[in-house]
N, C-alpha and C positions, 0 to 999 in steps of 0.2 A: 504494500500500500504506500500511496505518496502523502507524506504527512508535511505539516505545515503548523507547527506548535508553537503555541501563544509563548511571550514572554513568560509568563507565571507559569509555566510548563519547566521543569530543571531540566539543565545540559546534562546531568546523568540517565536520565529518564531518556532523553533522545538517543542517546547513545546506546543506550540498552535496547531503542526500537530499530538502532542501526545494528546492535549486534542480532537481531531477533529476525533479521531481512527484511526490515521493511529500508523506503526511500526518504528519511525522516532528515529534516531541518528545522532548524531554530528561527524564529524571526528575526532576532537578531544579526542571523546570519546572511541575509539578503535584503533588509530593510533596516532602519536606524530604531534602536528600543522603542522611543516614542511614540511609533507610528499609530495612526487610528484605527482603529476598528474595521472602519471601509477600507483602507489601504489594504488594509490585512486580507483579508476579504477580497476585497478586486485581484490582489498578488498571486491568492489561494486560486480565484478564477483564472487566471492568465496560465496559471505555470503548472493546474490540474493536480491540485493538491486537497485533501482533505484536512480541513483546521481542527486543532487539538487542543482544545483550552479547558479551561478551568473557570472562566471570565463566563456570566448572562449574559451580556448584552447581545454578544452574536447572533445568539438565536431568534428573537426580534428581528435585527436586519434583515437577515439571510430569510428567513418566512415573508417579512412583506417583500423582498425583492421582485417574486413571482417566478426565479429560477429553479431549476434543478441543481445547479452549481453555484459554490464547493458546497459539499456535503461539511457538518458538522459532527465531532464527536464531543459534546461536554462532559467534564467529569463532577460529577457532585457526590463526592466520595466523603467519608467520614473524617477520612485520616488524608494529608497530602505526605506523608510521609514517603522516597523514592522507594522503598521496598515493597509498598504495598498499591501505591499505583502503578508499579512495573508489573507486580503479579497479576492485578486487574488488569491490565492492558493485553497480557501477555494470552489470558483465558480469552477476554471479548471481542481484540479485533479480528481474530478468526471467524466469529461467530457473525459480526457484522457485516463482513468485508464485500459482500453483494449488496447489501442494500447501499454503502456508501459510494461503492463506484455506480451505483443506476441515480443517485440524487438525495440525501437523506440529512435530516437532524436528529443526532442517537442522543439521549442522555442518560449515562451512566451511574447508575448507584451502586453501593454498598452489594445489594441482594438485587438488582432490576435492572433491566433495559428496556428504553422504551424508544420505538423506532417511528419518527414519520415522515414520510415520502415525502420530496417536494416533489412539484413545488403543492404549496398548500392551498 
């Protein structure tokens, strides 16, 4: 999967999704930290990436946009600790990985996933 993780997402965490085979980058790493949300967003569009945050707000955007793309994965996880969002990562982007390459906003919990198509 081509990943595109929010600042608040850890460079350990990416790394572990690079050691895991996925195509995972940092925003930092192609856009300046600051960047906005749409930046984010339109970069994620252009370069065919799935965003990886931890942040609300995307979800909003990306539903009224009216698109299919980028697909979202939020995490709304208990703990942001890297061992335990690696292990979650490591169980459900397998599980996801069709709905988000066809158009999707996944948001991730503890015990759930809940998946909707865009566009909405």
């Amino acid at each position: 999967m081509r990943i595109l993780a929010d600042i608040h997402i850890s460079p350990v965490t990416v790394k572990y999704l690079k050691d895991i085979g996925h195509d995972a980058i940092r925003v930092n790493e192609i856009l300046p930290p600051d960047s906005s949300d749409r930046k984010i967003i339109d970069t994620a569009f252009e370069t065919d990436r799935v965003i990886l945050t931890q942040d609300l707000d995307f979800s909003e955007i990306i539903a009224l946009s009216g698109n299919i793309k980028p697909s979202l994965v939020s995490l709304r996880l208990s703990s942001s600790r890297m061992e335990y969002v690696n292990d979650i990562l490591k169980k459900v982007l397998p599980q996801i990985e069709s709905a988000v390459l066809e158009g999707a906003i996944v948001s991730v919990e503890d015990n759930r996933i809940r998946i909707r198509k865009l566009p909405f």
